[in-house]
Each structure stands twice: as C-alpha cells, then as structure tokens.
MIVEX-622823 format. One record per residue: residue in one letter; x, y, z negated of N, C-alpha, C in turn. Coordinates in Angstrom, 1 decimal. Layout:
// MIVEX-622823
<r 'a',<X,Y,Z>,<X,Y,Z>,<X,Y,Z>>
...
// end
This chain:
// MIVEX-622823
<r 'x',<-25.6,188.8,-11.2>,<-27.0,188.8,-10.9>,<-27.2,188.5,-9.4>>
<r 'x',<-28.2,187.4,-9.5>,<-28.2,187.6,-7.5>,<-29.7,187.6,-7.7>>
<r 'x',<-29.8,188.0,-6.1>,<-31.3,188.2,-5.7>,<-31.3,187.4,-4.9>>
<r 'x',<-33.1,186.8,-4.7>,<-32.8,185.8,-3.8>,<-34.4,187.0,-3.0>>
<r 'x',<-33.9,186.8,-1.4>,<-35.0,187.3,-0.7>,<-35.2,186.4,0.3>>
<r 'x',<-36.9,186.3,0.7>,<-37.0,185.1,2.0>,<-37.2,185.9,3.4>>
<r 'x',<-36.5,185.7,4.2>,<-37.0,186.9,5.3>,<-36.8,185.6,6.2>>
<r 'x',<-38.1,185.5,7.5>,<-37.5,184.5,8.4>,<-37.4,183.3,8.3>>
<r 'x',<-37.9,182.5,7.4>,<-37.5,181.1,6.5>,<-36.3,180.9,6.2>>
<r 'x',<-35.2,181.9,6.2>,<-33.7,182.0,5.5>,<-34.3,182.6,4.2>>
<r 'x',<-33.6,182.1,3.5>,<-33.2,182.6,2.1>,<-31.6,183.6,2.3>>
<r 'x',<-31.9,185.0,1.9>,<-30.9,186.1,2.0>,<-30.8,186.0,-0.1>>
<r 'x',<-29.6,186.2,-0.2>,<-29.1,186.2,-1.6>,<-27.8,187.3,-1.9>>
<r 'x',<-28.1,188.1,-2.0>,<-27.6,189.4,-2.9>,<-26.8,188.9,-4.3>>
<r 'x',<-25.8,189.2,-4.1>,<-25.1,188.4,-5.4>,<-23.6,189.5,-5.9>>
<r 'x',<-23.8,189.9,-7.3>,<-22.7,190.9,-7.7>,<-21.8,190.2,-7.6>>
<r 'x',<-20.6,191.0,-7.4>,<-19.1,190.5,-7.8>,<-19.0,189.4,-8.6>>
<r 'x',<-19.4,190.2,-9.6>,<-19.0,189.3,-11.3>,<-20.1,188.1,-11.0>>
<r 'x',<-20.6,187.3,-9.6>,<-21.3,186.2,-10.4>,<-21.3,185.6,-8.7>>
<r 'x',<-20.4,185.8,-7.8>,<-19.6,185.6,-6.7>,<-19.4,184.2,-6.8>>
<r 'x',<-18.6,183.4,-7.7>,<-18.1,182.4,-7.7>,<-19.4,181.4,-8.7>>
<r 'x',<-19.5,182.0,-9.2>,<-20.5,181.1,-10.4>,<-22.1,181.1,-9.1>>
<r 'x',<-22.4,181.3,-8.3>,<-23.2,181.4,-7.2>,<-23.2,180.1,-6.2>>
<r 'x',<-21.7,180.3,-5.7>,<-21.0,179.3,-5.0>,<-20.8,178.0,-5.8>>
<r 'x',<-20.8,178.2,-6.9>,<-20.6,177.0,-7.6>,<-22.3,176.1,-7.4>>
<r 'x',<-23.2,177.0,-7.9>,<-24.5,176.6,-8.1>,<-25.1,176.0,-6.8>>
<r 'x',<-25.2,176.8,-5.9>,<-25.2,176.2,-4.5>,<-24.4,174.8,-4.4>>
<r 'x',<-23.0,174.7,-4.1>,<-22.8,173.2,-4.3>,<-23.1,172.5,-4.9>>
<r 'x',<-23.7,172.7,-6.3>,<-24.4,171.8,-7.0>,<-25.9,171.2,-6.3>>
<r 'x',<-25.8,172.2,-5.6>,<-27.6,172.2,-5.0>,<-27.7,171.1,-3.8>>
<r 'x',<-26.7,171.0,-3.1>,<-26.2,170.0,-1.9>,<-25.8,171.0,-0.7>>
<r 'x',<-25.3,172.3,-1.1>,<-24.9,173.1,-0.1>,<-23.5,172.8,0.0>>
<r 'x',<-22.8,172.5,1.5>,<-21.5,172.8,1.8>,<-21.0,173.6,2.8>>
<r 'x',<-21.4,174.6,3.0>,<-21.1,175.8,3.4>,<-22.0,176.8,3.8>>
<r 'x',<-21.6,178.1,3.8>,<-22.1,179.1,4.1>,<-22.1,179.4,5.3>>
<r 'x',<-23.4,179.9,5.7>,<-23.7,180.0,7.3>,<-24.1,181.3,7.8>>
<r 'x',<-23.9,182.1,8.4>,<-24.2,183.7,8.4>,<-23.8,184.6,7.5>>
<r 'x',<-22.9,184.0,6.7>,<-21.8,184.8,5.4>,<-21.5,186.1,5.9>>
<r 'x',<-22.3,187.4,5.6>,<-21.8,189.0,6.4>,<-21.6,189.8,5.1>>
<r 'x',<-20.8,190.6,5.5>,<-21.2,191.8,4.6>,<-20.8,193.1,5.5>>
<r 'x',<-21.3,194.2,4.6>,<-21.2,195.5,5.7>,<-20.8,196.5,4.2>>
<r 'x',<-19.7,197.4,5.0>,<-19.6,198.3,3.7>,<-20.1,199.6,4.4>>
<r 'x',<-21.3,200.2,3.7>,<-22.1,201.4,4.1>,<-22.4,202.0,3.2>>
<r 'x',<-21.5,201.9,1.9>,<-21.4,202.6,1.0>,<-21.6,204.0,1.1>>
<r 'x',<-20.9,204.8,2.1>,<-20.5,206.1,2.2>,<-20.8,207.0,3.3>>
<r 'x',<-21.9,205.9,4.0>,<-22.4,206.3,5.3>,<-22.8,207.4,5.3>>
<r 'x',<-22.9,207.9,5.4>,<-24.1,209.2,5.7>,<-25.3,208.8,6.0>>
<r 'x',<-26.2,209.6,5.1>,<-27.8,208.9,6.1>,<-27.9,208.0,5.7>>
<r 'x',<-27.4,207.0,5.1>,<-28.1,205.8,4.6>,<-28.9,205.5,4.2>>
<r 'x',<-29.8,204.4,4.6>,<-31.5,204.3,4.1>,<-31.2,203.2,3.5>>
<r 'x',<-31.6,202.6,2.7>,<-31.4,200.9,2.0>,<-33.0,200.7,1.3>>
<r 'x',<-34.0,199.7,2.0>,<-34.8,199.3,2.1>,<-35.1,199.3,0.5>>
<r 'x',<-36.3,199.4,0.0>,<-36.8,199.5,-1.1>,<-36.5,198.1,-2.0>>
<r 'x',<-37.0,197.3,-0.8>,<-36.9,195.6,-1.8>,<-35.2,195.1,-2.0>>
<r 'x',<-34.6,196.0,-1.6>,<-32.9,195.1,-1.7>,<-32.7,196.3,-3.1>>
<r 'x',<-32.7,197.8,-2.8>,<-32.8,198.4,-4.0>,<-32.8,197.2,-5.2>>
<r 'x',<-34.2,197.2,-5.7>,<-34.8,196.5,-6.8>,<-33.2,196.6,-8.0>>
<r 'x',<-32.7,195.9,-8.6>,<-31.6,195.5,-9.7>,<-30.2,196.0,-9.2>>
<r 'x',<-30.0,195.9,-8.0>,<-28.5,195.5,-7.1>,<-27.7,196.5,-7.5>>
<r 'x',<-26.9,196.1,-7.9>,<-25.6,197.7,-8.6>,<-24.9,197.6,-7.0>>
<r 'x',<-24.6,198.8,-6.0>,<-24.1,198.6,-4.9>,<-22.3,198.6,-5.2>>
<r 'x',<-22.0,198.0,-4.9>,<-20.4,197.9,-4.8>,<-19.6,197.2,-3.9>>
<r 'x',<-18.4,197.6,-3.8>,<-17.4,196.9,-2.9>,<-16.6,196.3,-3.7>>
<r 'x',<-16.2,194.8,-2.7>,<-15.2,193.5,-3.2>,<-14.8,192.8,-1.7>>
<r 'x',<-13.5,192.3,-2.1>,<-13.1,191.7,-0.9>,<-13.4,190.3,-1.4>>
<r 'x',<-13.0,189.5,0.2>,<-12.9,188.0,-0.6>,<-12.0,187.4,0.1>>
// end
C-alpha cells in the first residue's frame, strides 16, 4: 500500500515493505530515474512519539532495510 501525500509541491509517498519494489517499478514506468530525498527514520520505539494524524491514516508502521 503506498500513500501518496503533497506537502510543499513534493509528493511524499509512504510505501509498505511488501510493495517497495512494485512502487519503484511503477515510478520508472512513470519517467522517474531516481530518487531524490530517499530518508527514513526508525522512531519506532521512541518514547514520546507523536506521528501526525494524516501519515497515521492505513500505514502498518514497520521496519525494513534496503
């Protein structure tokens, strides 16, 4: 599942593990060739963690390497 959010005139895209590659694929299809600001943060276990209501929405939180 990915989420697409617009913040900024970027497009930010939330994307589960399981659809990681099938994502990247679709993008290339699109005329993308590379990713630009590619972050992740693992805050899984933070304490205190606040996670904004609109990223909530569907997103199963998890960790993956790449």
């Amino acid at each position: 599942m990915t989420q697409v959010s617009s913040r900024v005139a970027d497009d930010v895209r939330f994307v589960a593990k399981a659809d990681y590659l099938k994502t990247l694929a679709k993008l290339r299809e699109e005329g993308f060739e590379m990713c630009a600001d590619l972050t992740a943060v693992d805050y899984l276990t933070h304490p205190g963690r606040n996670i904004a209501a609109e990223v909530l929405g569907e997103i199963k939180l998890e960790r993956f390497e790449v």
